[in-house]
N, C-alpha and C positions, 0 to 999 in steps of 0.2 A: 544455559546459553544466554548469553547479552545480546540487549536491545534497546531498540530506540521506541518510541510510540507517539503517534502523534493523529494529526486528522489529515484525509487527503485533500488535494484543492489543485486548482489549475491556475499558476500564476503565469503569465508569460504565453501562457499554450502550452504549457510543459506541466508534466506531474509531480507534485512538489508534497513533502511532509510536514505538516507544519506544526509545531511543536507548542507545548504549553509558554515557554519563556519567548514565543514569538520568534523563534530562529527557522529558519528555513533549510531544510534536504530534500536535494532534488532525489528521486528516485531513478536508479540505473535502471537499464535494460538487462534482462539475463541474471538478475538479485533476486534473494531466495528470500519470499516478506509472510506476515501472515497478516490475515483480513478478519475483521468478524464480521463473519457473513449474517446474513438476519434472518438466518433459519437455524443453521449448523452450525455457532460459533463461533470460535477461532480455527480458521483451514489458513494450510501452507501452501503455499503457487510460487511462481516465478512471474516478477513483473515484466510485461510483453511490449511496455511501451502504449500512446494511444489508452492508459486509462484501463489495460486488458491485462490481468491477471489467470496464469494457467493452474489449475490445481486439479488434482487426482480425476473428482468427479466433472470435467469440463471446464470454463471460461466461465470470469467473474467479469463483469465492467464495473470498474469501482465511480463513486459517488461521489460529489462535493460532500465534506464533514464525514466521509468513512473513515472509522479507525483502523489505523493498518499497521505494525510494528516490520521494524528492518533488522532482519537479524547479522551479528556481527558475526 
């Protein structure tokens, strides 16, 4: 599966991916991403908007400089 990867950041007030080559994607609502969480790795959620990520074992609130891929 194709993807993008980059680090999260809040440009704007809005949740944004920001990439190695410095380009910006905004993150949708209701987008199927994965996080690496800093316990458990890479987990799959759905971005909730607000920073909130839903996956299997509960709600992640992502971080300035979390890496998070967007899957295509």
């Amino acid at each position: 599966m194709d993807s993008i990867q980059g680090n999260y950041r809040v440009i704007d007030g809005s949740g944004k991916l920001y990439l190695e080559n410095n380009e910006v994607v905004s993150l949708t609502v209701g987008k199927a991403i994965k996080i690496m969480h800093p316990e458990h790795g890479w987990l799959q959620g759905i971005y909730q908007g607000s920073g909130e990520v839903v996956y299997p074992q509960g709600t992640y609130t992502l971080k300035e400089g979390d890496v998070i891929r967007i899957l295509k």
